[in-house]
MIFIDO-208354 format. One line per 4 residues: for each residue y, x, z of N, C-alpha, C. Coordinates in steps of 0.2 Angstrom, whole numbers, padded with zeros to 4 digits. Layout:
MIFIDO-208354
Y X Z Y X Z Y X Z | ...
end
This chain:
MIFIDO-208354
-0161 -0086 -0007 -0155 -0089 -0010 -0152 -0094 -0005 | -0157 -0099 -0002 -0153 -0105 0004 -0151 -0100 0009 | -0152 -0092 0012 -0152 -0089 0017 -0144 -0086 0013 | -0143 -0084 0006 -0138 -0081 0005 -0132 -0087 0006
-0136 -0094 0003 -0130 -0099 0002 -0128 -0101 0010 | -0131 -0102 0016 -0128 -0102 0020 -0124 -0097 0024 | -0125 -0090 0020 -0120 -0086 0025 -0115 -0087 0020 | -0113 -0086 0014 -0108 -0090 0009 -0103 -0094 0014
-0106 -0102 0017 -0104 -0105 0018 -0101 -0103 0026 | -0106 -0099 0029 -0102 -0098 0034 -0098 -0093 0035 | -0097 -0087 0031 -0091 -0083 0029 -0086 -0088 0028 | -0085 -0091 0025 -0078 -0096 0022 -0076 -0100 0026
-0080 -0103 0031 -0079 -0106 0037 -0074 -0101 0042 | -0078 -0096 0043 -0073 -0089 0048 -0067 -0089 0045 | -0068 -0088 0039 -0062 -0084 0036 -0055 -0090 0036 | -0059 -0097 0034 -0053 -0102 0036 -0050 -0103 0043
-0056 -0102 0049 -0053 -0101 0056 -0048 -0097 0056 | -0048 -0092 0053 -0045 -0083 0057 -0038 -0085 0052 | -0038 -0089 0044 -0032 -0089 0042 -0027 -0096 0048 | -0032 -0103 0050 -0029 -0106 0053 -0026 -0104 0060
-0028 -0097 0062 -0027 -0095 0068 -0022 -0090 0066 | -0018 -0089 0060 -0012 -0084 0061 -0015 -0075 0061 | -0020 -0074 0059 -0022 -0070 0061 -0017 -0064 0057 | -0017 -0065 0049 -0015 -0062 0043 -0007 -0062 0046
-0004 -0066 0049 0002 -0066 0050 0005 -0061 0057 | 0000 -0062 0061 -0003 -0058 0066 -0002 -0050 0064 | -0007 -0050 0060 -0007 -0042 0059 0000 -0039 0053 | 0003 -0044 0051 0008 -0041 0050 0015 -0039 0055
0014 -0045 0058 0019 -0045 0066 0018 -0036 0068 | 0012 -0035 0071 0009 -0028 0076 0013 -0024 0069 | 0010 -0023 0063 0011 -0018 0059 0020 -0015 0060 | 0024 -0023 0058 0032 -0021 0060 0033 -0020 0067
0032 -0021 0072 0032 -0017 0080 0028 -0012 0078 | 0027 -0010 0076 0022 0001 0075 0029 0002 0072 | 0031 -0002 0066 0034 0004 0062 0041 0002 0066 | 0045 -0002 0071 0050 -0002 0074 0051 0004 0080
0041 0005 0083 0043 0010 0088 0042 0017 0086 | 0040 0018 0081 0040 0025 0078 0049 0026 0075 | 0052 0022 0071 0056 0023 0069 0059 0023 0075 | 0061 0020 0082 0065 0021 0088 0062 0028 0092
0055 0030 0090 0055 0035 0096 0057 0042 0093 | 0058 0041 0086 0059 0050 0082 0067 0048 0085 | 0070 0041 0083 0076 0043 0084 0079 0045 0091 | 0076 0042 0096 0076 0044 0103 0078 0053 0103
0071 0056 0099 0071 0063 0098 0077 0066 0096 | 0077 0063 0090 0083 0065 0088 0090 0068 0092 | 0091 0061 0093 0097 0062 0098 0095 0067 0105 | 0090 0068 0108 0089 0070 0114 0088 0077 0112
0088 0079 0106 0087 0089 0103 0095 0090 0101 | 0099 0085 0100 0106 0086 0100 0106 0083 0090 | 0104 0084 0086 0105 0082 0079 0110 0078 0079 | 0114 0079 0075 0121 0078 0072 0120 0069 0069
0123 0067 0070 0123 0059 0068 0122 0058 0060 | 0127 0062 0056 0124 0060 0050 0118 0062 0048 | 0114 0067 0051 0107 0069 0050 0102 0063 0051 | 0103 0062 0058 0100 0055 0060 0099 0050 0055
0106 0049 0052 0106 0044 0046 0101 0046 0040 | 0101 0053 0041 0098 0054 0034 0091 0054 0036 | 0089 0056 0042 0084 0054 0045 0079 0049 0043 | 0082 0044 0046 0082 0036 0046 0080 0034 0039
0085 0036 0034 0084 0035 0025 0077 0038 0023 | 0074 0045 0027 0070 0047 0026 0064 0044 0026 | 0064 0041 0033 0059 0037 0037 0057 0030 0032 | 0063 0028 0030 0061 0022 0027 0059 0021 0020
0060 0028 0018 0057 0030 0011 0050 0032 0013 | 0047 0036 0017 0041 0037 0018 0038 0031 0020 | 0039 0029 0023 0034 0021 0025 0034 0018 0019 | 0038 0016 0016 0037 0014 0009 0033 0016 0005
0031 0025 0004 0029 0029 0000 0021 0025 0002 | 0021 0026 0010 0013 0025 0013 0009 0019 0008 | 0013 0013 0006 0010 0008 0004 0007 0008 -0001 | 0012 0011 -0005 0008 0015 -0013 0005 0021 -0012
-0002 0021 -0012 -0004 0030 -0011 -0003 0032 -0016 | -0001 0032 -0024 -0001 0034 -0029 0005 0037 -0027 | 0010 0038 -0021 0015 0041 -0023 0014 0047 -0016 | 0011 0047 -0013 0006 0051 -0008 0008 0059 -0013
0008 0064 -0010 0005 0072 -0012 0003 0076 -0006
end
């Protein structure tokens, strides 16, 4: 039990280093730069296969529905 209560205590101790270090804010930063260059490199495609501008748009509204969908898998099929 002292063996259990000292990694106790030093799990909380990491956990409060890694939240004072930004980390949690950190991984949300990287997350929105993935989903900024995915959404830039389909639209890159887009344009470079010729696709009609309002397509693109509806593209785009697609994209940003499915990323969304990701967050709830309950809407996943």
């Amino acid at each position: 039990m002292r063996l259990y209560g000292e990694w106790v205590d030093r799990l909380a101790k990491i956990s409060k280093m890694a939240l004072d270090a930004g980390i949690e804010e950190r991984t949300v930063r990287v997350a929105e730069e993935m989903g900024t260059f995915i959404v830039a490199t389909v639209n890159r495609v887009l344009v470079r296969i010729g696709t009609p501008k309002d397509k693109i748009i509806e593209a785009r509204s697609l994209l940003a529905a499915e990323f969304r969908a990701v967050r709830d898998p309950a809407t996943l099929t």
